[in-house]
Each structure stands twice: as C-alpha cells, then as structure tokens.
C-alpha positions in Angstrom: 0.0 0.0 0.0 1.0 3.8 -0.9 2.9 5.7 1.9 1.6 8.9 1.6 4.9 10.9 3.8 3.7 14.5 5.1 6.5 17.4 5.5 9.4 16.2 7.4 10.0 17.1 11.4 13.4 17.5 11.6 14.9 16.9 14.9 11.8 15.1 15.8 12.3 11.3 17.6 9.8 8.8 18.4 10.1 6.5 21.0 7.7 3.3 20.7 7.3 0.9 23.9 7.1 -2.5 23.2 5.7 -3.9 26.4 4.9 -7.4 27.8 1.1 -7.7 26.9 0.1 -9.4 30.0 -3.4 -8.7 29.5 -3.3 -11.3 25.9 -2.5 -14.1 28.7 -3.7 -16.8 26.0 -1.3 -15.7 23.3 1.6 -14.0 25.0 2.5 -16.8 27.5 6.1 -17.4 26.0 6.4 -13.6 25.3 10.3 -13.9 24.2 9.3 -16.1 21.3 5.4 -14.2 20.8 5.5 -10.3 22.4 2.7 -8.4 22.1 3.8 -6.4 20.0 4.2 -9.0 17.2 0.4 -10.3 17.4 -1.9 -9.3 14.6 -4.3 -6.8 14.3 -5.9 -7.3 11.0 -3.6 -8.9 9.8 -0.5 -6.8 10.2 1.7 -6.9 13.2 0.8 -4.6 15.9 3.6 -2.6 16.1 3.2 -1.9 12.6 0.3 0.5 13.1 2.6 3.1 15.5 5.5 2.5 12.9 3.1 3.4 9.8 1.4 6.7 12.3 5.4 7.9 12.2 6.2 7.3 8.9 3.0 9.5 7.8 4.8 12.4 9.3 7.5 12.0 7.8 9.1 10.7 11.7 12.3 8.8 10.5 14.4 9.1 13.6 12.4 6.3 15.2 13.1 3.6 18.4 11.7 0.5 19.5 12.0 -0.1 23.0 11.2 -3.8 24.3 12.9 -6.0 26.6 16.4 -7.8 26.2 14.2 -11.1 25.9 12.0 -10.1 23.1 14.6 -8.3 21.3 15.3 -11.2 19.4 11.7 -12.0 17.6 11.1 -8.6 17.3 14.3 -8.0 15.4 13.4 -11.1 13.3 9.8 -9.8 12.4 11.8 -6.4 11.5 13.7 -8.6 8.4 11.3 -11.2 7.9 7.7 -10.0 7.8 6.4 -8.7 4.9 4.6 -5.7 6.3 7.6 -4.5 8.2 10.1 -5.2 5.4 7.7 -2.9 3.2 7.6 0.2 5.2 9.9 3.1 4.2 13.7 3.7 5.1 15.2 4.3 7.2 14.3 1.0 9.4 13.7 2.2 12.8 15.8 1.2 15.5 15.8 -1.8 18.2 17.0 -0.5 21.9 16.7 -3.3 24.6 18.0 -1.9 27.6 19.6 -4.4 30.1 17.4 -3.3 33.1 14.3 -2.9 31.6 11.8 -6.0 32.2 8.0 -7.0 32.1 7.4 -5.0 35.0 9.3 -1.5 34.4 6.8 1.3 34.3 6.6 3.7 31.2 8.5 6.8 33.2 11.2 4.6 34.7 12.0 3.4 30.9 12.6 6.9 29.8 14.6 6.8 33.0 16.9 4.5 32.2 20.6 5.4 31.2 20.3 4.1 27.3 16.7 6.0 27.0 18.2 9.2 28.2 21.4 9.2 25.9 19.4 8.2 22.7 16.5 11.3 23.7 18.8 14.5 22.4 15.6 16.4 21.1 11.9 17.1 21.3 10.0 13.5 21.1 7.2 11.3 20.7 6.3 8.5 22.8 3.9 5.9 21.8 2.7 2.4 22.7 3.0 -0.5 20.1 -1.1 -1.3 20.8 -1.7 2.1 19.2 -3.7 2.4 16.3 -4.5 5.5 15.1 -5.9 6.7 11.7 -5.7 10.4 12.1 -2.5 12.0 10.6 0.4 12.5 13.4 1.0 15.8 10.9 -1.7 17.2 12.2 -0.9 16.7 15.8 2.5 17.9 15.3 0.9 21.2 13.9 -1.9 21.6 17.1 1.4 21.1 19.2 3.7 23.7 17.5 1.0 26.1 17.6 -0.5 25.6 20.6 2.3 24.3 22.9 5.5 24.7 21.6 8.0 27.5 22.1 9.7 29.4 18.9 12.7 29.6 20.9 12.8 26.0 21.7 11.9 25.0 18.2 14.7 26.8 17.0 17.1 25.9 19.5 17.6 29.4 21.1 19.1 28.4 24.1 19.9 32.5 25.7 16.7 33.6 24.6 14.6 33.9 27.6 10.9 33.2 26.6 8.6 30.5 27.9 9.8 26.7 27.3 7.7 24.1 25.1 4.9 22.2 26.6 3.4 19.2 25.6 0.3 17.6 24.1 -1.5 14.7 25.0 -4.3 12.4 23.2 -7.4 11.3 24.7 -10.6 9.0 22.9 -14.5 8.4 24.2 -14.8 4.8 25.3 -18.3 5.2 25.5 -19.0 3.9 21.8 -21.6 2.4 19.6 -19.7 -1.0 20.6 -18.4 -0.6 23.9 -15.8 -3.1 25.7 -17.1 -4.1 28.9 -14.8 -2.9 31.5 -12.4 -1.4 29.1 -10.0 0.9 31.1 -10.4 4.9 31.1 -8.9 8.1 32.6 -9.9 10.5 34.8 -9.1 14.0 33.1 -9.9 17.9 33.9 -9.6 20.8 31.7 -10.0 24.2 31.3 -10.4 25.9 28.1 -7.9 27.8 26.1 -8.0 31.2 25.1 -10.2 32.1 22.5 -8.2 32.6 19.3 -8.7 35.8 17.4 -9.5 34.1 14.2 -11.1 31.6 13.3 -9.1 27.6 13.0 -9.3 26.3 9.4 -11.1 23.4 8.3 -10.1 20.4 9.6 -8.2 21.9 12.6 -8.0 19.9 15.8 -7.6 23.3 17.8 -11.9 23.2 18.7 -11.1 20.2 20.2 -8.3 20.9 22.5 -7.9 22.0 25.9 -5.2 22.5 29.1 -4.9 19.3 31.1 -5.0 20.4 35.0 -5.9 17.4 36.5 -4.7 13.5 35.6 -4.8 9.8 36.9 -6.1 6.8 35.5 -10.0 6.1 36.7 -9.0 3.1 38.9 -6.8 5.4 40.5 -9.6 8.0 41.0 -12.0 5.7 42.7 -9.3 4.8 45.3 -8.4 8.1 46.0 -11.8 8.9 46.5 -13.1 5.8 48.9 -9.4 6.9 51.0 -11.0 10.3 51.5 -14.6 10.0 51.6 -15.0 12.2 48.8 -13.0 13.7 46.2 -10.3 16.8 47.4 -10.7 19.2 45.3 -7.7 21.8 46.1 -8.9 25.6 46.3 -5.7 27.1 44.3 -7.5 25.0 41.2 -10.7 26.7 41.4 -9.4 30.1 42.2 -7.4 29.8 39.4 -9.2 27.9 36.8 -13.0 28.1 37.7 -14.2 26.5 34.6 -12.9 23.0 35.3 -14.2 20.1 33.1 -14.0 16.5 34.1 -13.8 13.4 32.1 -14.4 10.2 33.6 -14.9 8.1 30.2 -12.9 8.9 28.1 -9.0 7.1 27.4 -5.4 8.4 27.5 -4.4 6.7 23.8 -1.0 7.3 25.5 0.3 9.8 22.3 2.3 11.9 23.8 4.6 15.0 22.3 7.1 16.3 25.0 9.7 18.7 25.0 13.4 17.8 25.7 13.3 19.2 28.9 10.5 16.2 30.1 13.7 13.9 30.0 15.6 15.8 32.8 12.2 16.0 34.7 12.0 11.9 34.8 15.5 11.7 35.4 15.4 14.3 38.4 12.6 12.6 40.0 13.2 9.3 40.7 9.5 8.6 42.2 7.9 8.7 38.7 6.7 5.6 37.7 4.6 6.1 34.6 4.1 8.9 32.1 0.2 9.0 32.3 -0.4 9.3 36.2 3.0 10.2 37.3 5.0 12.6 34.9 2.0 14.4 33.3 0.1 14.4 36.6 2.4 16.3 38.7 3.9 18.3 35.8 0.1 19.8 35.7 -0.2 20.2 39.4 2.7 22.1 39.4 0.9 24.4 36.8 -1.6 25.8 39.6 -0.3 24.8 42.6 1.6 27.2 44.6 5.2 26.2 45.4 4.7 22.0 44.1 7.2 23.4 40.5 10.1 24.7 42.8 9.3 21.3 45.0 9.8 19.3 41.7 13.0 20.8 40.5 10.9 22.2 37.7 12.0 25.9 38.3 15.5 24.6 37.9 15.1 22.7 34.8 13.1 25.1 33.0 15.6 28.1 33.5 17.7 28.5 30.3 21.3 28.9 30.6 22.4 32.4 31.2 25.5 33.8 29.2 28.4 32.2 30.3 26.7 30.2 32.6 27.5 26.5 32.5 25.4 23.6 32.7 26.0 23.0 36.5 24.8 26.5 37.5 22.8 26.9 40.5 19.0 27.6 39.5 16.7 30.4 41.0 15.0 27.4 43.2 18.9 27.0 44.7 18.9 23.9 43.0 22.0 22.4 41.1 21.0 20.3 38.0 24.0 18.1 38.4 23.5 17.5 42.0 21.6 15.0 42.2 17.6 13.8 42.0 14.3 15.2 43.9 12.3 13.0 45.7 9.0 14.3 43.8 7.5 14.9 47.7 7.5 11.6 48.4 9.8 11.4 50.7 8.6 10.4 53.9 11.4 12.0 55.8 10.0 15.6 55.2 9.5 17.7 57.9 6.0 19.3 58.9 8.1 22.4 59.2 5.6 25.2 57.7 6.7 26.5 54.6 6.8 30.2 54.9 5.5 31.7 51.5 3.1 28.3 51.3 1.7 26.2 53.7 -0.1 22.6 52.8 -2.3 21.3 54.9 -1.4 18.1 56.4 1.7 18.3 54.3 -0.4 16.2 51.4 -0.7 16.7 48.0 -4.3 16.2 46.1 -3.6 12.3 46.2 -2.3 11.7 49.2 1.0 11.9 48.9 3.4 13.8 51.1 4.7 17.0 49.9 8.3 18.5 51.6 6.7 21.9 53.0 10.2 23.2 54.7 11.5 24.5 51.4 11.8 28.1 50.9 9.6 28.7 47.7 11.1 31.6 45.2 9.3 32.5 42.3 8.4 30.1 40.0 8.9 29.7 36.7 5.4 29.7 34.7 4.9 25.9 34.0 4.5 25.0 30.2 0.9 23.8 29.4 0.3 20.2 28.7 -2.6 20.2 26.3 -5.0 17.2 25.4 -6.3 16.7 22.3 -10.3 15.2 22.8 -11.0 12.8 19.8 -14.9 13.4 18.8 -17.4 10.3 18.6 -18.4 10.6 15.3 -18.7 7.4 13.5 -17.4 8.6 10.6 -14.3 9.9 12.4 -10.6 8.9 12.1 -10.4 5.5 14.1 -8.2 6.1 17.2 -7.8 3.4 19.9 -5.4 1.2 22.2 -5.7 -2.8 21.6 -4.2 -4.1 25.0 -6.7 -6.8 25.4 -8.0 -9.6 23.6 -11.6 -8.4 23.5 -10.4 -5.2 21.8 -7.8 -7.1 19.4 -10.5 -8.7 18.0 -13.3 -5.7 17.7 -10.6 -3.3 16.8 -9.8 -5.8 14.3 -13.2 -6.6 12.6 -13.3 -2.7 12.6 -10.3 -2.2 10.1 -12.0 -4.9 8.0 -14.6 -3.1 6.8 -12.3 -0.6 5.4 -12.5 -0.6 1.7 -9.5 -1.9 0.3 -7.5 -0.1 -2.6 -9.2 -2.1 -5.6 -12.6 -0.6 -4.0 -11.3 2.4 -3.5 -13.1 5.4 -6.0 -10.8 6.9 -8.1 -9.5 10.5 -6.5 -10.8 9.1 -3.3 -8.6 9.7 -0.5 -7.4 5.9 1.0 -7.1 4.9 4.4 -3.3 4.4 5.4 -4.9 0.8 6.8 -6.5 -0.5 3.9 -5.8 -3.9 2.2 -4.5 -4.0 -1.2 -7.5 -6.6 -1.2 -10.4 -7.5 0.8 -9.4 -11.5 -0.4 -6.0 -11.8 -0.9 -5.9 -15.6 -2.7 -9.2 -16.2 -4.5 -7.7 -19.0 -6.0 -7.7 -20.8 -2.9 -11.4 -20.2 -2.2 -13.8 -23.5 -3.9 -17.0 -23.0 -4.9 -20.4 -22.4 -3.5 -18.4 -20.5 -0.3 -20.2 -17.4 1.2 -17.3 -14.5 2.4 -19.1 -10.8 2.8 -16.2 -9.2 2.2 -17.4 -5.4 2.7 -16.7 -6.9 6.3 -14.1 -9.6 6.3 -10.2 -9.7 5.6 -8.8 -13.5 4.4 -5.1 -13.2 3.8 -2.5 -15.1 1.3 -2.7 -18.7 0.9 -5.7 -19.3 2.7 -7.7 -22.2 1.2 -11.3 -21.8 2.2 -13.3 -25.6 1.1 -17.0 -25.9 -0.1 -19.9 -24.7 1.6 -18.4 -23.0 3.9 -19.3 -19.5 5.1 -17.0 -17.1 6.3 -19.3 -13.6 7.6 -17.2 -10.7 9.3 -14.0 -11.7 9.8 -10.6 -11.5 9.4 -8.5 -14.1 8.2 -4.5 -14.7 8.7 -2.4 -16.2 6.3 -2.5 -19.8 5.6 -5.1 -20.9 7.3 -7.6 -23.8 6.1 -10.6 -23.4 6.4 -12.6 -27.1 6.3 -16.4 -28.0 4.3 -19.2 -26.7 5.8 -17.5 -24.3 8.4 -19.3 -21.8 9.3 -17.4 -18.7 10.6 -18.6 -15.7 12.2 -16.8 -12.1 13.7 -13.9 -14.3 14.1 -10.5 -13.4 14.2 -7.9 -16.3 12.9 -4.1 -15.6 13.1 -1.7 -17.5 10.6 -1.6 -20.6 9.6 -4.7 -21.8 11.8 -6.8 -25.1 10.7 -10.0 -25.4 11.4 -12.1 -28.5 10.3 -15.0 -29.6 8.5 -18.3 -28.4 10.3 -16.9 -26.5 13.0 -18.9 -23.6 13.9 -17.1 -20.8 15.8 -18.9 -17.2 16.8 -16.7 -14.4 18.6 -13.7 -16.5 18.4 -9.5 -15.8 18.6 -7.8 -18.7 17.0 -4.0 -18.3 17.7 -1.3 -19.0 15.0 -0.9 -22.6 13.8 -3.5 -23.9 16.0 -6.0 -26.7 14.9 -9.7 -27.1 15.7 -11.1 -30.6 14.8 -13.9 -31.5 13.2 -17.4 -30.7 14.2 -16.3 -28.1 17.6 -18.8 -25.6 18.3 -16.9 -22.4 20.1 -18.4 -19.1 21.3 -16.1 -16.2 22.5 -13.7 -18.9 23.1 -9.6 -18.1 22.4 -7.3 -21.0 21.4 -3.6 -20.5 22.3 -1.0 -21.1 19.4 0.0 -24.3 18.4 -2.9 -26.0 20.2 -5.3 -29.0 19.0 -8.7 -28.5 19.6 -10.4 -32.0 20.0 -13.2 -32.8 17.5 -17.1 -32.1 18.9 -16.0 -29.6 21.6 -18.8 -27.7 22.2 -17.3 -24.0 24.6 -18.6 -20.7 25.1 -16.6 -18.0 26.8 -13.1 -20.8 27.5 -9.5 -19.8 27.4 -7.6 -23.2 25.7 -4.3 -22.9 26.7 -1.4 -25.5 27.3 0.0 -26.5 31.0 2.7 -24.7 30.1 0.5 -21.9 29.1 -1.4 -21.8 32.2 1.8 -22.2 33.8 3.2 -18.8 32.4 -0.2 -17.2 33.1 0.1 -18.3 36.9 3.6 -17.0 36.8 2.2 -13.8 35.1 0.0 -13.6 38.2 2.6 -14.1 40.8 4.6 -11.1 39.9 1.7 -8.8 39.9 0.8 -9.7 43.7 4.3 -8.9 44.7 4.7 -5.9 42.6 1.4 -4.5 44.4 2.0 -6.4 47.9 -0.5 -9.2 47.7 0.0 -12.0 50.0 -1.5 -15.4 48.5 -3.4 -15.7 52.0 -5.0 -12.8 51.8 -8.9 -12.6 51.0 -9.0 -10.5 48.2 -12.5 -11.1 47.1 -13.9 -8.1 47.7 -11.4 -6.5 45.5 
C-alpha cells in the first residue's frame, strides 16, 4: 500500500514501547518467542500500526524499545515479515535496555541510562497497541502552535521566553460498541483562550484543551473511597473556575514532550509512569503554589544564562547536576511550615506527602500540557489502544470493513490501513463458499473448502478453512486449521492452532500451536497448554508482589 509521507519534522524522535502484553494471557504466554507487540491486528503486526502513524509524518528518527528477551523475535519480524520489510527507510531502531523487564513502568523506561542518551531532542512516545488513523501531521501542527515555544523550536538556548509544553491524546470509550470494563482516565480541563480568528477546516484546535488534572479512573475511585470524597484543592478553582472533568474517556498514551520532560523523569526518581506520574504532577505544578520549585521544575526550566554553564545553581537553589528530587514523596519531610506556602497536612491532592520546609522563590510559569479530545463521530478517524483480547479482535473486525485499494473510488482519498485486497488468494477459495467481504479480511494462501461460510471476519495467512465451516466475527491468526463443520462465533484462534472436526466455540480463544479435539462444544473458555497456564500463573505471581498481595489474603472483595 502507498505511503503517503507528510512534511518532514526534523529533529523530531519517536520512542515506541514494546511492552509485555500481559493482559493477551492466551497468546503471549512465552512472550520472548510471541510479544505483544508482534500479534496481529488485521492482519499486520501490531507494532506496525505506530511505525506506519510515524512514517506518515514524515518521523524517520524512530526507536523500539522492548525487553532484552524479546529483542530477538522482534528483530526477526523487523527482516522477515512482509509488512515491516515494506515500510519506508530508514528502518527504525531496536534499543533493549539491560534493566528494563515486564514489569518496568513507562517513566522509569525513559529513565533508564540508554533511553536518556538516545533522547537528544523534542520527542514522541507511543505504545506499540496504538492504532491511530488520524495523521500524526496534524498533531505535530496543534502542538507547535499551541504548545511549543519558537525559541525551543529553533534551538535558542539564551533567549529567555517561555519553554515548550506538551500535548496529549485522549478518545471516548463510551461507543456504539463498547468493551465491557475497558479501562479509562480521569481528566480535567479548562479551556484555552479564544483565538482571534477563526481555526481552518479540519483543525484539531476546537477540540483541545489544558490538562490540570490526571490519573487513570482506577486510581480515582481509590483516591476517592481513601478520603470519603473527592479533594478538590482551592488554588485549582481560584485559578481555573471552569474546570471540566472526564471520567470516560482514554489516555491513547500519544504523547509529544519537549526535551526538557527527559531531565524532569530523570530528576525525580519517584515517577513511575508517564500518564499518572509525569503528566500528573507536571500539571499540578501548573496551579499549585510552590509544588514546580518542590519538583525541581524551576531549575530545569531556567535556560542557561551567558556564560553560565550547565551545572549552575537555579533560582529554586537547585544544582541540576547534584543530584535527583524525591518528587515529595519522601517520607522524611518535615512538617516544618513553609513560609510563603503552607499545605495542609503536608499532602498533596492524592495523598502523597509533599516536603513543606523549602523556601519557595518564584516560579517559573509551568508549560501547558494540552490534550487533544477525539470526537465520537462514527465517521471519524479510528483512534484506539488494543491491549486486550476483546479489543484485538473488535478493533480488528473494525479495520475490515475498510474498503480496500481495488474498492477504493478513483481521487478518493485511501485509508493508510487499507488492504491491497479484501481477499488476498481467490484461487484458494472453492466453490459455492459465502465470504461478505465489505466486512471480512482472508489473507494469502488461505484455502477456504466448499460450503463453507465465512461472515465478518478476518482471516490470517495460511489458514484452512474445512467443508461446511461456518465462521462468524472471528478473528484467525496464521496458519490456523479449522475443520469440516466447525462452527465458531466471537472466536480468537491463535497461529498454527488446529480445531477438529465438528467443535462448536463461542467467545472462546485458542492459544497457538494447540489442538482443539473434535465435537467440543465451549462458550466463553480460554484453551491454553499446561505450560501456558503455567506462564499465566507465573504472570500472576509477579503482579501480587509488585502490588504487595499475600497469597493468603482474602481478596475477594477487590
């Protein structure tokens, strides 16, 4: 398919984080030899959709980031498959950092010492579930007008104007086809200032606003239960009384940052993750009093005087080459009374303790970060995260009904994600077969027998497809076999696996390289290996100690 490239960003890197995928526990439990980012989503690897939103905007300078163990198949799929091998040069780059495992947060990855020597300029982070049809260009442009500073952009570093802020990407979850208990983000705005003209057609800018508020909804409800209500801090309202909350829509974790976001994480070792962490007390610090000296953030958003050197003290007395912040978290703080600002209970808005025996100077004005709201409308560029299997396989019917390029009017703009054909091997497909292929993908080499009817769904490459099958808003990786008069309904079939004759499945998933035995009738069932389960068990071990579970414990009220 045609890469339509956009203007060129110069200067501009993306970072893409290939994580673990422990919520596909049926088809990532070996994820050294199958990672998440590898599994398909219509038929191209995941992690080609992020790859493909880059190149579009004309992004070159472009790095994976995954784990030492599934450096190795990812590199692989980078030579080997053919929708990676077909995407433009350069080829983007692998970085498996040595420290970095399943369980390292998004924040402490840009953390880490390889992430922060390969960061040298403004950047883009994205995760490899992303799949986004709207045009990164016209992010990039909402961003440079909006957010970023000429100075910055131009790399004036003794001019002393305001610094570049950052811009953010959030969807509605509350669809015509919702996912039941799909994740979502709790989010308040205020509105930016009018503009004096007008914003051309097509603009994002009547769908932006500044982020003053950020933590995922889970989060919120805790925080909430913990304080009988939720504490709503007075400097927000005095200072923005037009506050807008969000409680369903999603963080599609797009983010655009300015250099200076690096020094931030690395300054503050407390961050965890970019969503809740980094962008959450980077817009506190934007109204409350005294939190952006507490963070370091006066320091690091100072540019260099004349002369001055990189190690010079900042107007918060802090050194930048002294050391790290402990992002108020440090529970050695004194309840010593600040004496320009005093917080109550020394606690910031979630609880946390905040140091409140600083002297506070003035403060540097904190750079917006800005959210981009996507609208609802059906007919809208599709924009959503695929981290579980329920999405993977809606998100993937979805992009089937794209029309592919031979469908495509002439002088029609093409999606980026459309097929060069809705049925890639017709050869392979016998007669008197039903396939609706307004709504269904089959890939290459798939050999589909008589009567045999395939209705919304999408297809992988090499599958068979046995007489009288009767398949329907399925979603079938490679190579799968499934035989004669097996009906399946809502079903993920992982690659190579084999479904005997006569099975009856209902919103069942089938881990790779598993047999199916003939006349098993499911609905709703998880087939996995021991050694699948075993993972899976394994998977679930190191979340309990990452979030201090005891096995004894009764957690079924949780």
């Amino acid at each position: 398919m045609p890469h339509a490239v956009s203007i060129a960003t110069p200067g501009l890197q993306a970072l893409i984080l290939c994580g673990p995928g422990s919520s596909f526990t049926t088809f990532t439990a070996n994820p050294d030899e199958n990672p998440k980012a590898l599994l398909p989503i219509a038929n191209r690897p995941m992690v080609w959709y992020p790859l493909e939103f880059c190149y579009r905007a004309g992004i070159t300078n472009i790095t994976l980031v995954c784990p030492p163990s599934a450096a190795e198949a990812i590199t692989t799929a980078l030579k080997t498959n053919p929708f990676l091998t077909s995407l433009p040069f350069p080829r983007p780059d692998l970085l498996a950092p040595k420290d970095l495992d399943q369980n390292t947060g998004t924040a402490e990855i840009l953390r880490l010492p390889e992430l922060q020597a390969t960061v040298t300029s403004d950047f883009l982070v994205l995760p490899c579930d992303l799949v986004c049809e709207l045009g990164a260009d016209k992010l990039l442009q909402a961003w440079m007008v909006k957010s970023a500073s000429l100075d910055d952009l131009v790399g004036d570093s003794q001019s002393r104007g305001p610094r570049s802020g950052g811009l953010s990407v959030y969807y509605q979850t509350k669809t015509e086809t919702p996912i039941k208990d799909e994740e979502t983000d709790f989010v308040a705005t205020v509105p930016l200032p009018p503009a004096s003209v007008l914003p051309p057609k097509g603009s994002l800018f009547p769908n932006m606003a500044k982020v003053v508020y950020s933590m995922p909804t889970d989060s919120l409800k805790d925080l909430t239960e913990e304080k009988k209500g939720f504490p709503v801090r007075h400097g927000l309202l005095r200072q923005h009384p037009r506050v807008k909350m969000l409680t369903t829509h999603r963080d599609a974790h797009i983010y655009i940052f300015p250099h200076w976001v690096m020094q931030f994480i690395k300054e503050n070792e407390r961050l965890e993750t970019i969503g809740e962490d980094v962008i959450g007390w980077w817009v506190k610090a934007s109204w409350q009093k005294g939190l952006s000296t507490r963070l370091g953030l006066d320091s690091i958003l100072q540019r260099p005087s004349k002369g001055g050197s990189d190690g010079q003290a900042s107007p918060g007395g802090h050194n930048p080459s002294s050391g790290t912040h402990n992002l108020g978290l440090d529970s050695r703080a004194t309840d010593a009374p600040n004496p320009v600002v005093s917080v109550r209970n020394g606690s910031g808005d979630d609880g946390h303790s905040i140091p409140g025996d600083e002297a506070v100077s003035a403060e540097a004005p904190v750079p917006p970060m800005l959210a981009y709201f996507h609208p609802t409308d059906p007919s809208a560029p599709v924009i959503r995260r695929v981290d579980t299997a329920q999405l993977l396989l809606q998100v993937s019917l979805q992009l089937a009904k794209i029309p592919s390029l031979e469908e495509t009017v002439p002088d029609a703009p093409a999606s980026p994600f459309a097929h060069a054909r809705k049925v890639a091997y017709p050869e392979g497909v016998k007669p008197r077969t039903t396939i609706t292929k307004h709504d269904s993908l089959v890939a290459d080499n798939v050999t589909v027998q008589e009567k045999t009817s395939i209705k919304e769904c999408v297809v992988g490459a090499n599958c068979q497809i046995g007489e009288g099958a009767k398949l329907s808003q399925c979603l079938l990786m490679d190579g799968v076999v499934v035989g004669k008069n097996c009906k399946l309904t809502k079903c993920i079939l992982g690659k190579r696996s084999e479904l005997g004759e006569g099975c009856v499945l209902t919103e069942c998933e089938v881990q790779e390289n598993l047999l199916v035995e003939a006349k098993t009738e499911a609905k709703g069932e998880k087939f996995m290996s021991s050694s699948g389960l075993e993972a899976s068990e394994q998977e679930l071990d190191a979340f309990e100690a990452d979030h201090g579970i005891d096995d004894d414990d009764d957690v079924s009220d949780e």
